[in-house]
KEKE-3310 file (N, C-alpha, C; in steps of 0.2 Angstrom, whole numbers, plus 5000, padded with zeros to 4 digits):
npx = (5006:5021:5029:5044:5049:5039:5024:5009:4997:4996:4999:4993:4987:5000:5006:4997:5002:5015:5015:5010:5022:5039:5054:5069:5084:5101:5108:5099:5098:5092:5080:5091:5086:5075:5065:5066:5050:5046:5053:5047:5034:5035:5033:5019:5013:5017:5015:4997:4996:4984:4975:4975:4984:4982:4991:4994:4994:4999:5013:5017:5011:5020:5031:5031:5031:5042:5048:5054:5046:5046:5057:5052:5056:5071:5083:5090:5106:5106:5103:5108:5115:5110:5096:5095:5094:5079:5071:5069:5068:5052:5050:5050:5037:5025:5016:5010:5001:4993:4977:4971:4976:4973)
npy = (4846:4841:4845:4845:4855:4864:4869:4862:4862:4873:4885:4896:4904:4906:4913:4922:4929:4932:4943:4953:4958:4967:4970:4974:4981:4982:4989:4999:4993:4999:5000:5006:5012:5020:5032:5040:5039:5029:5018:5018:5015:5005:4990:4989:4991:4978:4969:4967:4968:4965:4975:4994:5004:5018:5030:5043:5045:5031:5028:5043:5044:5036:5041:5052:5048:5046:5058:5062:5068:5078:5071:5064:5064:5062:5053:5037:5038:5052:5052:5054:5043:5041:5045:5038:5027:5027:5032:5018:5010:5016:5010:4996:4997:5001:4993:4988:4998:4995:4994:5006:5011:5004)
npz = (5040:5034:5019:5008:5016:5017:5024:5021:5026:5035:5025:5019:5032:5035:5023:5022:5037:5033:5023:5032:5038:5041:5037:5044:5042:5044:5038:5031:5017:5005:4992:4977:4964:4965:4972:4989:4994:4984:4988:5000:4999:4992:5000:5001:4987:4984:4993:4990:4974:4966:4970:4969:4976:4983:4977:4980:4995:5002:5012:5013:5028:5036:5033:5038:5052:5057:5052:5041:5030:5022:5013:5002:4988:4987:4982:4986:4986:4988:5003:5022:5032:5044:5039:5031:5036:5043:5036:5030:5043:5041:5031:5034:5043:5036:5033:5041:5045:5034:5031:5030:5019:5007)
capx = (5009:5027:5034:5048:5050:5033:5018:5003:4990:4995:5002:4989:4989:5010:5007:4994:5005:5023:5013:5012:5028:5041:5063:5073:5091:5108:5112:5094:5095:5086:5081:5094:5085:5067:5065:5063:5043:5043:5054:5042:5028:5036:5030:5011:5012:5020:5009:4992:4997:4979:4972:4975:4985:4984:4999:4997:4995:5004:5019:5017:5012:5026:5036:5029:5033:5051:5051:5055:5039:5050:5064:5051:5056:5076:5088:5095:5111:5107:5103:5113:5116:5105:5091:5094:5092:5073:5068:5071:5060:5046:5045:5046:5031:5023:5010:5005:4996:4991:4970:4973:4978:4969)
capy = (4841:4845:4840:4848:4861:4868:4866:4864:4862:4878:4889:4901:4909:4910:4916:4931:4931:4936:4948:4960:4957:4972:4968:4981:4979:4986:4994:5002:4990:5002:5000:5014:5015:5023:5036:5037:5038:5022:5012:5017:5011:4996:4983:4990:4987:4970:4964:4970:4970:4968:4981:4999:5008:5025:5032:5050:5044:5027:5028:5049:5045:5033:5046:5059:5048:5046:5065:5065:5067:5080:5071:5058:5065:5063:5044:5035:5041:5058:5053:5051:5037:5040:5047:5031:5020:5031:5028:5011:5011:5018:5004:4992:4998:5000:4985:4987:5001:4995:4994:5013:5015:5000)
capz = (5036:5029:5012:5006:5020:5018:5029:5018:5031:5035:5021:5020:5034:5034:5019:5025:5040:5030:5019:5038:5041:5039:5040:5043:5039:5047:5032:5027:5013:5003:4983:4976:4958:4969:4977:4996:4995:4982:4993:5007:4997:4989:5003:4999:4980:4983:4997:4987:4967:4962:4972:4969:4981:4984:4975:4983:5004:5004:5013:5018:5036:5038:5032:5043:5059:5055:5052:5033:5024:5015:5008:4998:4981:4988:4978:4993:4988:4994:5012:5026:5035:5048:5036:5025:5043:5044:5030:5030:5045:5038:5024:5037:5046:5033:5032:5046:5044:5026:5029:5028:5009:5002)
cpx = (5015:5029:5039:5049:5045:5028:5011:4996:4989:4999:4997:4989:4995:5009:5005:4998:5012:5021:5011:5017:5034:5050:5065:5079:5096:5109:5106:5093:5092:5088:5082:5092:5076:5069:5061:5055:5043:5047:5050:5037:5027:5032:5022:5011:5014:5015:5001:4994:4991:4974:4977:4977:4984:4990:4998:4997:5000:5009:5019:5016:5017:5033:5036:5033:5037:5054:5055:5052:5045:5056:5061:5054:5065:5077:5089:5102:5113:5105:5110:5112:5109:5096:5090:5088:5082:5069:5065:5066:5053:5043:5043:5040:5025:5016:5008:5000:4991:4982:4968:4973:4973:4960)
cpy = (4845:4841:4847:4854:4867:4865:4867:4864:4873:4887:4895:4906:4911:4913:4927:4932:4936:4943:4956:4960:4963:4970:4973:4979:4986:4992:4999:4997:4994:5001:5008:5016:5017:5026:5033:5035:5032:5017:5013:5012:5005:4990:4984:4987:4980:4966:4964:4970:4969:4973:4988:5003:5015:5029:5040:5050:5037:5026:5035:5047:5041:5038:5051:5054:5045:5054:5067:5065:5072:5080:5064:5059:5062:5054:5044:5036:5048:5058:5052:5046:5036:5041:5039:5027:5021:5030:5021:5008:5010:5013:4999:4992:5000:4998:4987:4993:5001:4996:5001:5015:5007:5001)
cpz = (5032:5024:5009:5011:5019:5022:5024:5022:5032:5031:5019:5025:5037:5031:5022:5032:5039:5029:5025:5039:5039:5040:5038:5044:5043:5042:5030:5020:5008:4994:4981:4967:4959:4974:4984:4998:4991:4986:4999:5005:4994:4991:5002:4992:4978:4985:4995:4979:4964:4965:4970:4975:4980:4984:4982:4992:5005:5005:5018:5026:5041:5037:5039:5050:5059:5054:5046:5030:5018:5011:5003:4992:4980:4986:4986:4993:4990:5002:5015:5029:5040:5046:5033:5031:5044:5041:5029:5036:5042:5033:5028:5041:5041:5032:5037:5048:5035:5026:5029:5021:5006:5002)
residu = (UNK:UNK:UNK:UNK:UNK:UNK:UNK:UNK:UNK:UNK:UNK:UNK:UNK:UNK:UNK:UNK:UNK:UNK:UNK:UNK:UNK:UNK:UNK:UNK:UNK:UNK:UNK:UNK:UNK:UNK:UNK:UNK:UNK:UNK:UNK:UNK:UNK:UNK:UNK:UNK:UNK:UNK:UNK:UNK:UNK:UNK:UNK:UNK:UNK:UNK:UNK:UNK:UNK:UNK:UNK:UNK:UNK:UNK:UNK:UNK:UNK:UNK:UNK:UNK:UNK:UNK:UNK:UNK:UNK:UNK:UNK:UNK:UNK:UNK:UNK:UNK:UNK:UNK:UNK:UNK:UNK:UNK:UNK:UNK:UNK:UNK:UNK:UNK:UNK:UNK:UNK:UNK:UNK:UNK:UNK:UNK:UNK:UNK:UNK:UNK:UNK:UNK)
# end
């Protein structure tokens, strides 16, 4: 059933479906007032806000398999372009290793 442009029969699982969901953007998009490890981590603390992530692993093994674990302490406006694009990865992939850190 749709009202308004929602499906309420089936909002629930759209909903838990979004929440694996990861978009990665031309530009890296990335939030320029967090560092590159909380933008990695961001999609975790949004998609989970009353669980307790794992501040000190959430996001590292994304890092690593993009090959910047150590630029997490690094603003996005010291990357480069193609560090930005990498990054920007890593958050979108994110979630879907989320049963990991929660």
């Amino acid at each position: 059933m749709w009202t308004a442009r929602t499906c309420i029969a089936c909002a629930g699982p759209i909903v838990q479906l979004r929440k694996r969901m990861g978009m990665l953007f031309q530009s890296g998009a990335l939030l320029t007032d967090m560092t590159v490890y909380d933008n990695v981590a961001f999609p975790l603390r949004e998609a989970y806000p009353s669980t307790r992530i794992d501040d000190t692993h959430a996001g590292l093994d994304e890092l690593q398999s993009v090959g910047l674990r150590g630029a997490r302490d690094l603003m996005p406006n010291e990357l480069s372009g193609g560090m930005a694009r990498r990054i920007a990865l890593a958050r979108a992939i994110a979630l879907d290793s989320d049963d990991d850190h929660v």
